[in-house]
NUTOR-614132 format. One record per residue (C-alpha): chain; x, y, z. Coordinates in steps of 0.1 Angstrom, whole numbers, always signed. Layout:
SITE:mol:east:north:up
SITE:A:X:Y:Z
...
This chain:
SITE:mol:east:north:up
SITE:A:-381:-129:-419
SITE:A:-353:-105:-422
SITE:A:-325:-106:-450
SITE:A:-301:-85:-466
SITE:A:-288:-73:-434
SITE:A:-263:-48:-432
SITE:A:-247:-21:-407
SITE:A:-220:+2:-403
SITE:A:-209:+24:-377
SITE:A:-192:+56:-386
SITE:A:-162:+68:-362
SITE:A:-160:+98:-375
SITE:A:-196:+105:-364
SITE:A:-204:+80:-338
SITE:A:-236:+72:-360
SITE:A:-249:+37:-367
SITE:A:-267:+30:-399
SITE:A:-291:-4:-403
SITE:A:-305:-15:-434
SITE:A:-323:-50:-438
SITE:A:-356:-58:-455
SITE:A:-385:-75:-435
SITE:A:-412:-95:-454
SITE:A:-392:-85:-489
SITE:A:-393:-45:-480
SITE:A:-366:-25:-472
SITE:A:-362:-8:-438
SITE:A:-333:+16:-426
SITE:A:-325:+26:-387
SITE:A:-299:+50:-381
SITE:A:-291:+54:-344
SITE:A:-267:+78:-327
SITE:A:-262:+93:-290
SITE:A:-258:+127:-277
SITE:A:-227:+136:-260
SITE:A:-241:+165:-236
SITE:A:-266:+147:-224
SITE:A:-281:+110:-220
SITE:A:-301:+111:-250
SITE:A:-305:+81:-275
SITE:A:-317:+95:-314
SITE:A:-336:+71:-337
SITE:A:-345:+70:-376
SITE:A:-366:+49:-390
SITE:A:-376:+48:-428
SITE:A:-398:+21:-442
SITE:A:-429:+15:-465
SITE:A:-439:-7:-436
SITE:A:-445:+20:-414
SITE:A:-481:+30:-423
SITE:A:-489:-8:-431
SITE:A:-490:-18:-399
SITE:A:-456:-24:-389
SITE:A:-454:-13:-351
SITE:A:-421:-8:-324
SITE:A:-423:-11:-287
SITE:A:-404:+5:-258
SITE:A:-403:-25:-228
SITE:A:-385:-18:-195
SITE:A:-370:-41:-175
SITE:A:-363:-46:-134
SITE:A:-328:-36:-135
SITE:A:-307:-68:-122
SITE:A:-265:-68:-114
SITE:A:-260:-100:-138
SITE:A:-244:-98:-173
SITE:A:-274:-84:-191
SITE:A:-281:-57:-167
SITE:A:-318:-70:-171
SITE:A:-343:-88:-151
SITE:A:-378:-96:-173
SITE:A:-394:-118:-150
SITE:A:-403:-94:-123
SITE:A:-426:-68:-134
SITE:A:-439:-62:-92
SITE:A:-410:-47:-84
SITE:A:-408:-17:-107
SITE:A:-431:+9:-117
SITE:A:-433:+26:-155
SITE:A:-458:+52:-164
SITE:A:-464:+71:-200
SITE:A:-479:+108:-199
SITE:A:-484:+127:-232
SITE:A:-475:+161:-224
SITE:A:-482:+176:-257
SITE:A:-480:+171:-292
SITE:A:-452:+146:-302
SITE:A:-438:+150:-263
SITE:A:-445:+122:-238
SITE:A:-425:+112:-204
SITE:A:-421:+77:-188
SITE:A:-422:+75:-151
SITE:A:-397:+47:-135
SITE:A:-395:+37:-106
SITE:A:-375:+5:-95
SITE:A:-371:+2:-58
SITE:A:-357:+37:-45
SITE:A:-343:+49:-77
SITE:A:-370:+74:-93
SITE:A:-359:+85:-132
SITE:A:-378:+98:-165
SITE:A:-375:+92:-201
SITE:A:-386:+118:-218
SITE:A:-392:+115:-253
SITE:A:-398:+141:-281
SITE:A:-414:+120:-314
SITE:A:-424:+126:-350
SITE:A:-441:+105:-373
SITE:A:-460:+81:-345
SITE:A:-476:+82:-316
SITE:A:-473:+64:-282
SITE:A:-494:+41:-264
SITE:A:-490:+24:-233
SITE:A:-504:-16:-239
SITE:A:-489:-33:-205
SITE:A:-471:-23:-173
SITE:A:-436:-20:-189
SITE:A:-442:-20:-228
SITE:A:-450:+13:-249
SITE:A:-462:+11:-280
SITE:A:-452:+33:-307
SITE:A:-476:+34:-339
SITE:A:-465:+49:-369
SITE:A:-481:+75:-389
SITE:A:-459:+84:-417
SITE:A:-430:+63:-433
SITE:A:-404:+78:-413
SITE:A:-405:+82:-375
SITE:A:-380:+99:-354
SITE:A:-373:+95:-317
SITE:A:-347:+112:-291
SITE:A:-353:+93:-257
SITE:A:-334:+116:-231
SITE:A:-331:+99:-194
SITE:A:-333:+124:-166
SITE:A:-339:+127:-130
SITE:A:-367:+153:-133
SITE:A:-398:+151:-152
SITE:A:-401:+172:-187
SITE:A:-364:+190:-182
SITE:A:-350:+181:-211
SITE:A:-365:+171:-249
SITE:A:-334:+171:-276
SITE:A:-340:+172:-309
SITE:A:-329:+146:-331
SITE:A:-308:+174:-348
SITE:A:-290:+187:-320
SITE:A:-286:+152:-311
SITE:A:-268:+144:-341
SITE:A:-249:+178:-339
SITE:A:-234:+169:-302
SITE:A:-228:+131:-318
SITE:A:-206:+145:-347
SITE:A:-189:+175:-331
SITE:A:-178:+158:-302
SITE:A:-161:+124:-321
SITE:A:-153:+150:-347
SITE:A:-135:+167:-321
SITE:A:-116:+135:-307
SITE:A:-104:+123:-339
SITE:A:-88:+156:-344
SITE:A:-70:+162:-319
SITE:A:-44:+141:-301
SITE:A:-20:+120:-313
SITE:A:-25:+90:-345
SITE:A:-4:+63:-354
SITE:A:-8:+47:-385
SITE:A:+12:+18:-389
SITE:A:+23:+7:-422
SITE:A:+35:-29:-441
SITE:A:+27:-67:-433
SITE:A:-7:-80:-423
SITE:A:+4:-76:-386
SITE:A:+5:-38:-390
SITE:A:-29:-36:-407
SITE:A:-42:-58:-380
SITE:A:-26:-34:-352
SITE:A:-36:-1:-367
SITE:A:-70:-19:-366
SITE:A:-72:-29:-330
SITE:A:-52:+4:-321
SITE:A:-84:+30:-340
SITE:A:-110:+6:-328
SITE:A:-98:+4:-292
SITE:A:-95:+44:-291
SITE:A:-133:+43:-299
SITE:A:-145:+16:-280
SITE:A:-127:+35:-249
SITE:A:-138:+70:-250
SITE:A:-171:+54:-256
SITE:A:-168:+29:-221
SITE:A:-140:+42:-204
SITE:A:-140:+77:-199
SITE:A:-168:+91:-180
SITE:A:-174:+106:-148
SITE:A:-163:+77:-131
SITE:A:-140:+46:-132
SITE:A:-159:+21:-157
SITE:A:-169:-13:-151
SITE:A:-141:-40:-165
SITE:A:-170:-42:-192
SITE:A:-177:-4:-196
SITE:A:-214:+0:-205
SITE:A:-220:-29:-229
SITE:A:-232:-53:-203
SITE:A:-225:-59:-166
SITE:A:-191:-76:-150
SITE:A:-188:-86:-112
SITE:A:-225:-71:-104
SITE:A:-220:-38:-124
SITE:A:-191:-28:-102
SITE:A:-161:-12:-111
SITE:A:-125:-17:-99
SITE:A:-107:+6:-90
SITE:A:-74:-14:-98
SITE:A:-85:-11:-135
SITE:A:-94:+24:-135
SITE:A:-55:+32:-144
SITE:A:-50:+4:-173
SITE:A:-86:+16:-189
SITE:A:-80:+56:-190
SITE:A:-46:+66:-183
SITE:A:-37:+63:-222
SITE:A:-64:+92:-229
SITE:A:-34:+119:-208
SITE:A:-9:+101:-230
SITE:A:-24:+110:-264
SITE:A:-26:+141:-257
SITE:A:-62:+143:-245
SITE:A:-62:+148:-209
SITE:A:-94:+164:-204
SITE:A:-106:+130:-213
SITE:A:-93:+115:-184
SITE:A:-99:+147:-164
SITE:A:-137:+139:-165
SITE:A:-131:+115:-137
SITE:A:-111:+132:-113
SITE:A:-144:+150:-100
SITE:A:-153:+115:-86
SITE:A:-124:+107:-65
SITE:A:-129:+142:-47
SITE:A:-166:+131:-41
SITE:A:-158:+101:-27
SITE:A:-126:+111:-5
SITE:A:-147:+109:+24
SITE:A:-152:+72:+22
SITE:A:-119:+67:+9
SITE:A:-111:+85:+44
SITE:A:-133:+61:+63
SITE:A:-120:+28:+48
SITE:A:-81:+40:+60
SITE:A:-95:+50:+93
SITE:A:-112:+18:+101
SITE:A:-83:+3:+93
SITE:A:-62:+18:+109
SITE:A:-42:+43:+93
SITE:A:-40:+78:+77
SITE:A:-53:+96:+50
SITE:A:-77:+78:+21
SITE:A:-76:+43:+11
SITE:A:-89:+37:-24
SITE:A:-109:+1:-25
SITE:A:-112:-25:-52
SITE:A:-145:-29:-61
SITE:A:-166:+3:-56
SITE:A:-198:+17:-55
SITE:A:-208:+52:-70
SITE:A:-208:+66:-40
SITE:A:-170:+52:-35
SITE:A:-182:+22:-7
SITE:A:-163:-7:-7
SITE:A:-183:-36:-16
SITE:A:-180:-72:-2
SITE:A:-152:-89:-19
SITE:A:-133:-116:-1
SITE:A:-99:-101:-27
SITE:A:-111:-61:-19
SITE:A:-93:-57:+13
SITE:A:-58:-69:+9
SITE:A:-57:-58:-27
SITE:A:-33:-22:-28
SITE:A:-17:-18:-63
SITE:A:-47:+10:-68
SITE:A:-39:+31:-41
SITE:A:-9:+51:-65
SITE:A:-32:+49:-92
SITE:A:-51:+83:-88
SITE:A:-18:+103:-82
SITE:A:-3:+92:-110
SITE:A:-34:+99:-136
SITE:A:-31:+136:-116
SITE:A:+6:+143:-128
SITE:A:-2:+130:-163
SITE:A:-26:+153:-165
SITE:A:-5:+180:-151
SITE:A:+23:+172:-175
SITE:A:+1:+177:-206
SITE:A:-14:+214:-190
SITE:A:+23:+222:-186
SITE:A:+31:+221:-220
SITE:A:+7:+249:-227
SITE:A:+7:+266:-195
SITE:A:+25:+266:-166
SITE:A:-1:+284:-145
SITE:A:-27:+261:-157
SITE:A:-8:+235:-139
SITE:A:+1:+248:-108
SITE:A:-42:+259:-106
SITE:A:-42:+221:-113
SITE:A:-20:+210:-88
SITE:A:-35:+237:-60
SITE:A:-73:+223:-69
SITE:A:-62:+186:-68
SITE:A:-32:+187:-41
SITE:A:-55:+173:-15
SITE:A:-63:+136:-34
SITE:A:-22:+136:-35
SITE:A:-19:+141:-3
SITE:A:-46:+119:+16
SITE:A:-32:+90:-5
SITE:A:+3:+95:+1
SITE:A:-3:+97:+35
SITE:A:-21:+67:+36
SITE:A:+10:+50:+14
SITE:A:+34:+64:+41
SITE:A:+16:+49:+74
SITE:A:+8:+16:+52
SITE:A:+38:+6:+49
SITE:A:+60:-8:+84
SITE:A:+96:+4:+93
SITE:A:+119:-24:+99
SITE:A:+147:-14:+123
SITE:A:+175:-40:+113
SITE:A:+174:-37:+75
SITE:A:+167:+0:+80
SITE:A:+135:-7:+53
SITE:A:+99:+1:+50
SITE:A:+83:-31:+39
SITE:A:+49:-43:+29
SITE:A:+39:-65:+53
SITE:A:+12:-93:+51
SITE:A:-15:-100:+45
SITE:A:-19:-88:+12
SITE:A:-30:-97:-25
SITE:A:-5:-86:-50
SITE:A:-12:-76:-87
SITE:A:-6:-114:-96
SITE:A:-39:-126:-72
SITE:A:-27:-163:-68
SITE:A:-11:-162:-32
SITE:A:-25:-168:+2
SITE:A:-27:-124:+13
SITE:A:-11:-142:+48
SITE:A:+21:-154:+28
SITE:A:+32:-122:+6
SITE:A:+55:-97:+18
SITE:A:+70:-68:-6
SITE:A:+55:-78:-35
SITE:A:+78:-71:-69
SITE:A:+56:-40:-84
SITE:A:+37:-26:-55
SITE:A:+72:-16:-39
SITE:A:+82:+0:-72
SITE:A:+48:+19:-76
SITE:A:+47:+34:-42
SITE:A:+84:+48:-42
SITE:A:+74:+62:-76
SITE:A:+43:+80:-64
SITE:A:+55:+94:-29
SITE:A:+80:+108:-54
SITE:A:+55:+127:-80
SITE:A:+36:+137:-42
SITE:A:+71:+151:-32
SITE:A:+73:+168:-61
SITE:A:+35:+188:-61
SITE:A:+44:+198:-22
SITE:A:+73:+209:-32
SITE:A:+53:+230:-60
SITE:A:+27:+246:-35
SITE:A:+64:+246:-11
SITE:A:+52:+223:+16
SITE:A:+73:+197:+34
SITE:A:+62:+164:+39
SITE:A:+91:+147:+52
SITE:A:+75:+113:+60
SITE:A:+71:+109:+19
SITE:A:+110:+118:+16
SITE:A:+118:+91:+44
SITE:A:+99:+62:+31
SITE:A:+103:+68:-6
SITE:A:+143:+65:+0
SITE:A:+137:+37:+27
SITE:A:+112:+18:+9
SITE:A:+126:-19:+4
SITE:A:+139:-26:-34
SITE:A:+121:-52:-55
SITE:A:+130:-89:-45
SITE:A:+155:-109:-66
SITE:A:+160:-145:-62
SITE:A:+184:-164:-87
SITE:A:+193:-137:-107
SITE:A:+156:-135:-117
SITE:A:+126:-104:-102
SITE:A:+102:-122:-80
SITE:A:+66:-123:-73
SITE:A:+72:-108:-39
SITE:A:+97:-119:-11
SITE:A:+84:-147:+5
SITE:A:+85:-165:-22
SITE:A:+125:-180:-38
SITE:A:+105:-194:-73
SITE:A:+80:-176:-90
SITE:A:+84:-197:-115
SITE:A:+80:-230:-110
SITE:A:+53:-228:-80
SITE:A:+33:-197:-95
SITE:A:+37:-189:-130
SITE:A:+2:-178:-140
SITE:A:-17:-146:-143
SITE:A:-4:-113:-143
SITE:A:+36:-112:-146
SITE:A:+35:-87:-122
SITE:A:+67:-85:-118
SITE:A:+74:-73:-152
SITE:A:+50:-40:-151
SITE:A:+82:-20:-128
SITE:A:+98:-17:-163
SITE:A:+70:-15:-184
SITE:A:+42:+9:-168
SITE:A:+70:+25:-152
SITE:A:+102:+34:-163
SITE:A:+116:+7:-136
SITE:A:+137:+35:-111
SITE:A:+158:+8:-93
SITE:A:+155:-19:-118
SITE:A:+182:-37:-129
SITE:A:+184:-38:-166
SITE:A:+197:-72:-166
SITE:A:+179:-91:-144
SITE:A:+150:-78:-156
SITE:A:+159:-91:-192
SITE:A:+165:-124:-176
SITE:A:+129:-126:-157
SITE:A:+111:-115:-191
SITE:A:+127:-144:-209
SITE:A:+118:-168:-180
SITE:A:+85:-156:-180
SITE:A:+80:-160:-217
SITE:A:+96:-198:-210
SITE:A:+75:-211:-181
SITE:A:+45:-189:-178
SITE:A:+11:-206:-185
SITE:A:+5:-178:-214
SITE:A:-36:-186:-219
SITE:A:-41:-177:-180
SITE:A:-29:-140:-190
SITE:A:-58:-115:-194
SITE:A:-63:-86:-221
SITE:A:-36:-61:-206
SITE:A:-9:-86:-199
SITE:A:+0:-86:-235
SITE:A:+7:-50:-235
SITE:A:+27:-52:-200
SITE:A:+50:-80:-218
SITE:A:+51:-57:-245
SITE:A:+62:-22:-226
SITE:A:+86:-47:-208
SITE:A:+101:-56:-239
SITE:A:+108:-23:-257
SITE:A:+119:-7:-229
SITE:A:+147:-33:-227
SITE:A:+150:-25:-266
SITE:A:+138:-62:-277
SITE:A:+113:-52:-299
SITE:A:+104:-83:-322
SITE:A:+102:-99:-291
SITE:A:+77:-70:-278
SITE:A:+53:-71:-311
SITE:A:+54:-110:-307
SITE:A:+43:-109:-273
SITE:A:+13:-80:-282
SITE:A:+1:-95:-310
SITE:A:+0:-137:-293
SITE:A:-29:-159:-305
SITE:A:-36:-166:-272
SITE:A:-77:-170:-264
SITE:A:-74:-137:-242
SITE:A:-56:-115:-268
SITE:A:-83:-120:-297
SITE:A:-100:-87:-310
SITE:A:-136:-94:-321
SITE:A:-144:-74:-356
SITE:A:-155:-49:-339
SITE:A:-126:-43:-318
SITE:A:-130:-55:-281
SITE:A:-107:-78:-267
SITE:A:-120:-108:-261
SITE:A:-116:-132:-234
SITE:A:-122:-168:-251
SITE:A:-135:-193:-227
SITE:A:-150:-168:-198
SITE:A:-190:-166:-203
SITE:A:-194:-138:-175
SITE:A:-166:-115:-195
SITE:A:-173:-116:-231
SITE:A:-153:-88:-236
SITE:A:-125:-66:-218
SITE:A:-120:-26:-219
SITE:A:-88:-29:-203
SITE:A:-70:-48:-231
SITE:A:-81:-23:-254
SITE:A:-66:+9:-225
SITE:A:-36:-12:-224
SITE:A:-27:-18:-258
SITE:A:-30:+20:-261
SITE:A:-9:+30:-233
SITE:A:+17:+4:-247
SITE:A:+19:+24:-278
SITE:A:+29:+59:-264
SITE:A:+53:+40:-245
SITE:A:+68:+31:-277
SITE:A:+68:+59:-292
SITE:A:+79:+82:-265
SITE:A:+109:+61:-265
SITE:A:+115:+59:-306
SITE:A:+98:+87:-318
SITE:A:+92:+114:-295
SITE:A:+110:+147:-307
SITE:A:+138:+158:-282
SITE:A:+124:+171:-253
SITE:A:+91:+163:-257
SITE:A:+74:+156:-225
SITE:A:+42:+136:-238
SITE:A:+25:+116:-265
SITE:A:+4:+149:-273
SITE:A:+6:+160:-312
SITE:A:+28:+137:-326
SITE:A:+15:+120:-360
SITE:A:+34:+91:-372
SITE:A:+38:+65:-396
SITE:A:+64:+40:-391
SITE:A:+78:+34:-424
SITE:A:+94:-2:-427
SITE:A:+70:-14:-399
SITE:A:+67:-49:-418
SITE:A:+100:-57:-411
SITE:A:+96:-48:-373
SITE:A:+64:-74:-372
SITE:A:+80:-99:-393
């Protein structure tokens, strides 16, 4: 029976300590990853140890549900233990026709295998150490738990020095927003910003069959260019040039030019069946955008940093504003380029067959063919289509004084007011080019009237939020960002929480939101004259209890 329980993970370090004691004795585990390679490092100190107490390695069928796990199907996968020499061993696994190897560097047991998936580790000495390193070849790579621990602290070491950090002063709101602010930069660089766009869930446990969405990419990463670590966010870009040739394929077989970025993707950038995926489009701007960030920040060190940035990169800005350019369909009488149906909007609860120039996508493609315009016009190409339709493209649709859904539809309000506000995000994501100050006012009070608030997810709160201070209504803003609503709750250990959904126990995006929302902030309070991003700016906002109050 275990008692005295306790753990603590130090973000500083990125090292977890455990301490309980089992059958009155004490026992401590410290755990940690490598960042330079996939390598999990274990401690393990206890009295136990060399009376008996034994730990076992068990390997599952990999399985696309929450868990990641399957337990029940030990015919379909294969796992083999070879001692190689002293304290060095390597697992085999094979699990239909994915082939990998754990190999495993130990001290202070030995390992045994005792059933088709379980390895048993049997102590020797009271303290055992483990580094489990996964790899596609056999015996490539053994880490120490030393160096393991080195790459652990030097690279969160590393984060929490550089960059921007707010720390936010005053009532128990600002305690409670600093605390969801640190914990969500953690829990993101850990999830969010590999060397591909993360699942909704990152890599705590599996959301919509362990795929990611490409629509999400933006909301969970784009903060990391924002506070001033770009490189961060760079890590991903490699994947969207690997993948351009199905990107390419998708836009051809449907018709039109250049690359069209799916919903929900596989690694190797296939769209997967979705009945939403193909009439879903608010990602398509998404990679050029997270390119100019990224640019901006090189800029402010080097200008020929970013124009090599902009010459290696110019090509994923170009195949997607040319598919942007043919996607959308001239209309001869109102002299417009309109999005046409069928398609899913940001705010997925419309028939695809009834939506036409929906509110934010309109605003988000005229903004990108403009950032596109401006790289050709770096590397002094013409690309006069992008000119045409980013002055042509049809303006955000206003009924009754109030932004609307999309144009087919006179009353957002009363016959759709759940999920994403979408029409909000042209003034808060962007810095709403076209928008009228006014009317946009007016639709953020409706909205925060009529709309069914618990139907929001995670990163609407933020959107309210970047809505509101951008229109300068900032008690209304922190209001909105810090709702008790059952999709804005932050768990202890920081991830937003969506109460009441069993297949999403938690949500990276709220977490990349909230952070985005707060260099949007300060960029507009805050931000010395002239500065062009959120990099290396420290802050604390004296008075900040009066602001939350």
């Amino acid at each position: 029976m275990l008692s005295k329980t306790e753990q603590c993970l130090d973000l500083y370090s990125g090292v977890i300590k455990s301490s309980f004691n089992l059958a009155k004795e004490p026992v401590s585990v410290t755990t940690l990853s490598s960042h330079s390679s996939d390598t999990l490092a274990v401690k393990i100190t206890s009295s136990l140890l060399k009376e008996g107490l034994a730990l076992s390695l068990d390997f599952p069928y990999p399985d696309c549900r929450i868990t990641g796990s399957d337990w029940t199907s030990p015919e379909k996968h294969e796992t083999v233990l070879k001692p190689l020499s002293e304290g060095l061993y390597t697992i085999g696994r094979k699990a239909d026709r994915t082939n990998y190897f754990v190999n495993i560097k130990a001290s202070g047991c030995s390992l045994k295998q005792t059933s088709s998936h379980s390895i048993t580790l049997s102590p020797e000495e009271e303290t055992v150490i483990l580094t489990l390193t996964l790899s596609k070849e056999k015996s490539s790579l053994f880490l120490s738990y030393e160096d393991a621990f080195n790459s652990s602290t030097s690279f969160w070491e590393g984060f929490w020095e550089k960059g921007a950090f707010i720390s936010a002063e005053g009532s128990q709101r600002a305690k409670e927003l600093e605390r969801r602010i640190i914990l969500s930069e953690y829990l993101s660089a850990l999830n969010s910003l590999g060397t591909m766009p993360p699942q909704e869930t990152g890599l705590i446990c599996n959301s919509w069959y362990g795929k990611p969405h490409l629509e999400m990419h933006f909301i969970h990463s784009v903060w990391a260019a924002l506070w001033g670590r770009p490189e961060l966010l760079e890590k991903s870009i490699g994947w969207y040039k690997k993948t351009l040739p199905a990107a390419r394929e998708n836009a051809e077989r449907n018709g039109y030019k250049g690359a069209r970025w799916t919903k929900m993707v596989s690694p190797s950038g296939k769209d997967c069946p979705s009945k939403i995926s193909p009439f879903i489009i608010w990602q398509q701007p998404h990679i050029i955008e997270m390119l100019e960030l990224i640019r901006k920040e090189k800029a402010l060190t080097s200008e020929k940093a970013a124009l090599d940035f902009v010459s290696e990169n110019y090509i994923l800005v170009k195949e997607t504003a040319d598919f942007i350019a043919d996607y959308v369909v001239y209309d001869e009488k109102t002299d417009t380029y309109n999005i046409e149906p069928p398609v899913i909007p940001v705010q997925e609860r419309f028939n695809p067959e009834d939506v036409k120039n929906p509110s934010f996508e309109l605003a988000y493609f005229k903004h990108s063919l403009k950032i596109a315009l401006g790289w050709a016009k770096l590397l002094n190409k013409a690309e006069p289509k992008w000119q045409e339709v980013s002055e042509k493209i049809a303006k955000p649709p206003v009924y009754g004084g109030l932004y609307q859904a999309h144009q087919n539809i006179t009353d957002t309000f009363n016959e759709k007011a759940t999920d994403h506000p979408s029409m909000l995000m042209s003034l808060g994501y962007l810095n709403g080019e076209d928008i009228d100050r006014d009317i946009m006012k007016n639709t953020l009070e409706k909205v925060l009237q009529v709309w069914d608030l618990p139907s929001l997810w995670g990163w609407d709160f933020a959107v309210i939020f970047m809505t509101a201070v951008r229109l300068g209504l900032y008690d209304t803003a922190f209001d909105c960002l810090l709702a008790e609503e059952p999709k804005n709750r932050y768990t202890k250990n920081g991830n937003n929480a969506q109460i009441g959904r069993t297949d999403l126990p938690l949500y990276l995006p709220g977490n990349g939101s909230l952070l985005t929302a707060m260099a949007v902030l300060i960029n507009l309070l805050k931000a010395p004259s002239g500065e062009k991003t959120f990099s290396d700016i420290t802050l604390k906002w004296e008075g900040f209890d009066i602001i939350l109050e």
